[in-house]
C-alpha positions, 0 to 999 in steps of 0.5 A: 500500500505504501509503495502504491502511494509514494507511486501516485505520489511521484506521478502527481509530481511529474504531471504537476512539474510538466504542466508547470514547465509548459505554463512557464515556457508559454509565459515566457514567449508571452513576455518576450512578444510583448516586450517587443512590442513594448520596446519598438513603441518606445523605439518610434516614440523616441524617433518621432521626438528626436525629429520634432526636437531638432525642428524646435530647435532649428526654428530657435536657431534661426530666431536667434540669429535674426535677432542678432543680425538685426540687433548688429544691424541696428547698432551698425546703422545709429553710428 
């Protein structure tokens, strides 16, 4: 009887271990997939703000160079 039971036991185990293993393998592609996806919103997020902070910053540029042109301009014309 207790040879019988230490048997059941042992399957149970292994059953209990496979399906484990499966659940954890499936969880782990799972993880995988969406981290991928996760990584190339960011990926295109931070593209898109890169492109939009170069053309502030170029608008900023040419402000600042037109007001010192016109500023040199002006201190050149009062002399």
């Amino acid at each position: 009887m207790e040879a019988w039971a230490e048997h059941v036991l042992s399957i149970a185990a292994e059953r209990y271990e496979r399906r484990l293993t499966e659940e954890i393998s499936g969880l782990r592609v799972e993880m995988r997939q969406q981290m991928h996806e996760g990584f190339t919103a960011v990926r295109k997020e931070m593209s898109e703000l890169r492109t939009e902070l170069l053309k502030w910053s170029f608008a900023f540029w040419i402000g600042q160079f037109a007001a010192t042109m016109g500023l040199l301009a002006l201190m050149l014309t009062r002399r």
